[in-house]
Phi, psi and omega in degrees: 000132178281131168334296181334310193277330172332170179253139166292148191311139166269181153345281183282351179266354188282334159318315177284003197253345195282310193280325176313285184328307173291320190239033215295354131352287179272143157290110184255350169338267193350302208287335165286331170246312187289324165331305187280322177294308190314296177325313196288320181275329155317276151351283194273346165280342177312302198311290175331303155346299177326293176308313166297327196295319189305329170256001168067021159226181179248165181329264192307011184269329179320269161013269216283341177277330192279315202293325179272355171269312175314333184326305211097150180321114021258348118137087182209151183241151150292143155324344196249339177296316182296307194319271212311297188281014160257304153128069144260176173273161162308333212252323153297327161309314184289319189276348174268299189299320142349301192263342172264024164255323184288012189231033173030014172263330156225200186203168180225126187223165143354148169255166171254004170269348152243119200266015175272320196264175170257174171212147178237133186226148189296177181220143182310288184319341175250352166263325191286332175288302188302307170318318191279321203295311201271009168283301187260020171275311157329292189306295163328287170296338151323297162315306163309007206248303220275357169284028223177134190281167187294331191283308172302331177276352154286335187278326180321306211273011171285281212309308203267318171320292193321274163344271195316311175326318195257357155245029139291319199277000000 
């Protein structure tokens, strides 16, 4: 194939060619797939981003409307119960939640089975937001989806369950 006909080097790869000259030692392989996820994950949270800005909230205030609308009726959580089905510390938790209470999307009450403990419930105003931002969060990552054929995106999301599953464990 004539150089004319190449595709141009994107980014990591002109990177991995920089470091093969310097370091024809190392294996710079690696750097074509994290590199490129790194890139990637970037990307799409700026895209993702969009939708929240659009709804005046941030990523994790997203989070946190969606993990209490999965509840189900009444769509309330404990804080530390939000943590867990967010992957945050409580102490970030507690700082999102704040602000989505002074935003009339949710409220904090007692629990009644502890009275130390709390529960945070979604408020109709905060289901109804969340229902819409998570309407048009879906379309999003659709769209972001369809750049891509529906056959790559099953294989893409096995290669990443897989991956991910085994550098969880």
């Amino acid at each position: 194939m004539s150089v004319e006909h190449d595709p141009p080097l994107d980014r990591v790869a002109r990177i991995q060619a920089d470091w093969r000259r310097e370091r024809p030692d190392l294996d710079v392989g690696p750097q074509g797939v994290i590199g490129r996820l790194h890139r990637l994950a970037d990307r799409l949270g700026a895209e993702l981003g969009l939708v929240y800005d659009r709804y005046g909230l941030s990523e994790g205030e997203f989070d946190v409307l969606c993990a209490l609308r999965r509840a189900g009726e009444p769509f309330e959580r404990a804080p530390g119960e939000l943590a867990a089905h967010t992957m945050v510390t409580t102490g970030a938790m507690t700082k999102r939640i704040d602000r989505l209470e002074r935003s009339g999307l949710v409220t904090r009450r007692r629990s009644d089975d502890d009275q130390r403990g709390r529960i945070v419930a979604l408020t109709s105003a905060g289901r109804d937001l969340v229902d819409r931002a998570f309407t048009d969060h879906m379309r999003n990552e659709r769209r972001l989806l369809d750049l891509v054929t529906p056959e790559e995106a099953a294989v893409l999301e096995t290669l990443l369950a897989t991956w991910l599953s085994r550098l969880e464990d």
